[in-house]
C-alpha positions as CSV (number, residue, x, y, z in Angstrom):
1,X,46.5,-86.0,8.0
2,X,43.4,-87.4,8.9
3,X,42.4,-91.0,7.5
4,X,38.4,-92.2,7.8
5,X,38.0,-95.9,7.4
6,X,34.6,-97.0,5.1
7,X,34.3,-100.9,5.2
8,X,32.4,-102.2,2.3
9,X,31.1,-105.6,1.4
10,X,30.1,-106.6,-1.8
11,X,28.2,-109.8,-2.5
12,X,30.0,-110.9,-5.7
13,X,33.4,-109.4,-7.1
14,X,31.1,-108.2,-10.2
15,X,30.9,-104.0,-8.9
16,X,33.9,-103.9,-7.5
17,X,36.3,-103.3,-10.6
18,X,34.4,-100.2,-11.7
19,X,34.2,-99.3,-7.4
20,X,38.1,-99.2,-7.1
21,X,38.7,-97.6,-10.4
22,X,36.1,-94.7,-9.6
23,X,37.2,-94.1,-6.2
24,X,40.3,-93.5,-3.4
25,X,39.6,-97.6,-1.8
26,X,41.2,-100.9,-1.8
27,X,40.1,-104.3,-1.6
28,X,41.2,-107.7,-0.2
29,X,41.1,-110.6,-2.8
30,X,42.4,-113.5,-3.7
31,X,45.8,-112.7,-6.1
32,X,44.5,-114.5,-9.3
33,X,40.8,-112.3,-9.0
34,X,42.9,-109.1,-8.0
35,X,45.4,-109.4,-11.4
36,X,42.7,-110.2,-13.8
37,X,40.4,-107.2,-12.8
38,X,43.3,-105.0,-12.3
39,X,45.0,-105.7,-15.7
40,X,42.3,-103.3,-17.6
41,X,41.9,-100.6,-15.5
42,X,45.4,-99.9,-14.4
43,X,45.1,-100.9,-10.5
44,X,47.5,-101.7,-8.3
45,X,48.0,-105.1,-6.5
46,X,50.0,-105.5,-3.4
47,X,50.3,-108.3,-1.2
48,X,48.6,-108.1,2.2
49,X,50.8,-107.9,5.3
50,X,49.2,-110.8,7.0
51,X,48.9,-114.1,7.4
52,X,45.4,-115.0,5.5
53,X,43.4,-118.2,5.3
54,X,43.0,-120.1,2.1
55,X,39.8,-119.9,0.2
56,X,37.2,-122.7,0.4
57,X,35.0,-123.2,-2.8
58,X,32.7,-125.4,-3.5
59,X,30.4,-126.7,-6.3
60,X,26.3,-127.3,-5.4
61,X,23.9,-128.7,-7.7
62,X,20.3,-130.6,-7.3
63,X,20.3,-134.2,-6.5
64,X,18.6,-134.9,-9.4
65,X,21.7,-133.9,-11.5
66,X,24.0,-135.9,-9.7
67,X,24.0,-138.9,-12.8
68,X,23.1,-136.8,-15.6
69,X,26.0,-137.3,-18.3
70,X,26.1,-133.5,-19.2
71,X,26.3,-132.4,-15.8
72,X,28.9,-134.8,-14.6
73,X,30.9,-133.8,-17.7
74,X,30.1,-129.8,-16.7
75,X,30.9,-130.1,-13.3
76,X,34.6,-131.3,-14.0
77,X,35.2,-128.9,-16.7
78,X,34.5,-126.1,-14.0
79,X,36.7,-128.0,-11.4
80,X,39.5,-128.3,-13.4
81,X,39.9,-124.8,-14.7
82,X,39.9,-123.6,-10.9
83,X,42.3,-126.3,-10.1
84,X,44.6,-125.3,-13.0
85,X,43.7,-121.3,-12.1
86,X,44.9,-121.7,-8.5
87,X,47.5,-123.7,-9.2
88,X,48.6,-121.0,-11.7
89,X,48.0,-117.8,-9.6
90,X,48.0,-119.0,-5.9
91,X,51.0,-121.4,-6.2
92,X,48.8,-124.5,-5.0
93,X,45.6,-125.3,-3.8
94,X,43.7,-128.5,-2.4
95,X,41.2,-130.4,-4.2
């Protein structure tokens, strides 16, 4: 059998739901992103056989935003629902 390798990198994880499910490839993601896309369309997850690094995110915004009242309040409401994801899918993560 002959096996070709096509390495593919996508921008955002936005494509690549309707890429795996029209197609013969797999992706590396992180566990929580892989069972939520793959929950609709039937995929497959499988852990990867190696060691991987965790994922970094961080939040950016303008300066100017830094004391606005909305903002503030905004910007914790999106930090604790990825706290409270990872802590649910990945099994920890660091603030």
């Amino acid at each position: 059998m002959v096996w070709n390798l096509y390495i593919c990198r996508l921008s955002s994880f936005g494509m690549l739901p309707t890429m795996l499910a029209n197609s013969n490839v797999m992706a590396v993601m992180p566990e929580g992103t892989a069972r939520v896309v793959s929950r609709p369309l039937g995929l497959r997850v499988e852990p990867v056989p190696l060691k991987v690094p965790p994922l970094r995110m961080a939040l950016a915004w303008h300066p100017r935003t830094d004391r606005d009242p909305p903002h503030i309040w905004f910007r914790e409401q999106v930090k604790q629902l990825m706290l409270d994801a990872c802590w649910r899918e990945e099994g920890g993560c660091e603030e």
